[in-house]
matplotlib code that plots the C-alpha trace (Angstrom):
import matplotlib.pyplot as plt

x = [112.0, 111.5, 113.3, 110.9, 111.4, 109.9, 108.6, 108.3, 106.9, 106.9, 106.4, 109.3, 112.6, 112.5, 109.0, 109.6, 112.1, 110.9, 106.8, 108.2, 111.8, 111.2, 109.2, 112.4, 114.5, 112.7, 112.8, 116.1, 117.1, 115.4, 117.2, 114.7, 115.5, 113.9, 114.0, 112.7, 111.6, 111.0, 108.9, 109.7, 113.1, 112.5, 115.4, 119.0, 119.5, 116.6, 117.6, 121.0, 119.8, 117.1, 119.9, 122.1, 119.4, 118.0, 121.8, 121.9, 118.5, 119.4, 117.6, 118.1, 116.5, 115.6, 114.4, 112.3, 112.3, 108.1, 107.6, 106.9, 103.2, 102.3, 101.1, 97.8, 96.4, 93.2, 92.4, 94.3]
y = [128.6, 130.2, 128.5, 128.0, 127.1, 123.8, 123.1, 119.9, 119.2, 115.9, 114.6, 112.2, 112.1, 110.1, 110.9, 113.5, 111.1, 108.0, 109.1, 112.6, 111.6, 110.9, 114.9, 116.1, 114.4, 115.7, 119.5, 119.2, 117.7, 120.7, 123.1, 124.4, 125.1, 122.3, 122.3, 119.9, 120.8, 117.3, 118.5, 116.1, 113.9, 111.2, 109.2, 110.8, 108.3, 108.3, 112.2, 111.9, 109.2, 111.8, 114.4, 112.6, 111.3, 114.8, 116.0, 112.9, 114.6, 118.1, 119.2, 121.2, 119.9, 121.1, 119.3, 120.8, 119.3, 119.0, 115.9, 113.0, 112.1, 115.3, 117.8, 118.6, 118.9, 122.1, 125.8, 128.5]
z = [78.1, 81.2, 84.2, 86.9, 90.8, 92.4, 96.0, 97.3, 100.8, 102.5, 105.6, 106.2, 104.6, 101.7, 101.1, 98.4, 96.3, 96.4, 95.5, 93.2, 92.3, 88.7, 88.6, 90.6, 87.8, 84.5, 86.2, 87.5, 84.1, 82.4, 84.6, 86.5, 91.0, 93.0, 96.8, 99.2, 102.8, 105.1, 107.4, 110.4, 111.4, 113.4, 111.6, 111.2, 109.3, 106.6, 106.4, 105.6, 103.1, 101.1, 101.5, 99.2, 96.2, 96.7, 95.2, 93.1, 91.5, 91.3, 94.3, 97.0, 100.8, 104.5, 107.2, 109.2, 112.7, 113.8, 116.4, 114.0, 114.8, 116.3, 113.4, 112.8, 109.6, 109.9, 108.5, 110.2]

ax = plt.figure().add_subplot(projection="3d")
ax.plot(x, y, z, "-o")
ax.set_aspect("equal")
plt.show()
């Protein structure tokens, strides 16, 4: 089998694992590259906390740090 890469965006830390965190697991567990970006940080707290399951499932993370509340969803 062909190993494969996954993204996984979220708003928020914790976002990704707790909605997606059994679909990290089973492609982590089938050794494919996950990686995570959070795309704001309004809780250090919260990131350090998604940091940790992330590694707990196999995943890499980022957190991106956009004002919480202040992106704009919209075509380019």
């Amino acid at each position: 089998m062909q190993k494969k890469r996954g993204l996984v965006f979220s708003a928020h830390p914790d976002n990704a694992e707790t909605c997606c965190g059994g679909t990290i697991c089973r492609l982590s567990d089938e050794e494919h590259r996950v990686h995570i970006v959070h795309m704001t940080c309004a809780s250090p707290v919260h990131a350090g906390e998604a940091a940790a399951a992330a590694k707990i499932m196999g995943a890499t993370v980022e957190v991106w740090k956009f004002p919480d509340g202040k992106m704009k969803m919209g075509m380019m």
